[in-house]
C-alpha positions as CSV (number, residue, x, y, z in Angstrom):
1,X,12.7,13.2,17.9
2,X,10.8,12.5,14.2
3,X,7.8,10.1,13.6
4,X,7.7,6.9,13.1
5,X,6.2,6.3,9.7
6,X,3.0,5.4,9.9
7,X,2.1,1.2,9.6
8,X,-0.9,1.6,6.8
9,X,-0.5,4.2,4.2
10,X,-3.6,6.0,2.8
11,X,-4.2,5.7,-1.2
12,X,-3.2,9.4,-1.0
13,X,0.0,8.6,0.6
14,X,0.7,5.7,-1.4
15,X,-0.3,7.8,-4.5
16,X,2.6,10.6,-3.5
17,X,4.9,7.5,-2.5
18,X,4.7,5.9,-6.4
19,X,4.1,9.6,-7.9
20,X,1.2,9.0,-9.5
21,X,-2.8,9.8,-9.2
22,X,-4.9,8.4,-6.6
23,X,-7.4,7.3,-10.0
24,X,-4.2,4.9,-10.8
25,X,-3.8,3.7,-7.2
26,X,-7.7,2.6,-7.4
27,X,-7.1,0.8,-10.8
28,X,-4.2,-1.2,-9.3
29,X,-6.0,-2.0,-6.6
30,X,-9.1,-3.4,-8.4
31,X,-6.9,-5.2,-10.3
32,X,-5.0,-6.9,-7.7
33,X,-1.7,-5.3,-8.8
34,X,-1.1,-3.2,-5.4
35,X,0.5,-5.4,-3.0
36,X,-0.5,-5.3,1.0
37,X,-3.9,-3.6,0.6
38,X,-5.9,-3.9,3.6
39,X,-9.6,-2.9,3.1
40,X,-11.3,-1.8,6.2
41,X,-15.4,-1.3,4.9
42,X,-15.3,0.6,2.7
43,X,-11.5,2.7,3.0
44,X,-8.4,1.1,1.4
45,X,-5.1,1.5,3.1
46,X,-1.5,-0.3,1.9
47,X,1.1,-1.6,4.5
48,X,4.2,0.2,4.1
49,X,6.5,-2.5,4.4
50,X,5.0,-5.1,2.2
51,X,5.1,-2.5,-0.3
52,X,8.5,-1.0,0.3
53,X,9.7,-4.8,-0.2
54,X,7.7,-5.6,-3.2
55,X,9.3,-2.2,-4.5
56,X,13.0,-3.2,-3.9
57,X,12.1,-6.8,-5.5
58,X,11.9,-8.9,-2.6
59,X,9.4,-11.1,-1.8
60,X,7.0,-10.4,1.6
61,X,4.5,-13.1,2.1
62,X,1.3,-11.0,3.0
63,X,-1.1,-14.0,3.6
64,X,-1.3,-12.9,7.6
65,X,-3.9,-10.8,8.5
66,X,-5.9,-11.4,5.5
């Protein structure tokens, strides 16, 4: 039986995800660009499906839970 992927992704896992550095994940995110970050204190994590969706061009409304 595999995992379920996980919910939140990690700036490491989203960083593998987009193949890019985890310096370029921080800059999107300071700039607003990353869609579905969650900050929790002082960690950032990125919910998979908001930015699955926003990757295949479809609009997820993210205002819940903010």
């Amino acid at each position: 039986m595999g995992e379920a992927a996980p919910a939140l992704l990690t700036v490491d896992e989203v960083a593998d995800y987009l193949r890019t550095s985890r310096a370029a994940v921080y800059h999107l995110v300071a700039r607003g660009q990353l869609p579905g970050v969650v900050k929790v204190g002082r960690r950032v994590l990125v919910k998979r499906l908001v930015l699955e969706k926003s990757l295949d061009g479809i609009t997820v409304s993210d205002r819940a839970g903010k």
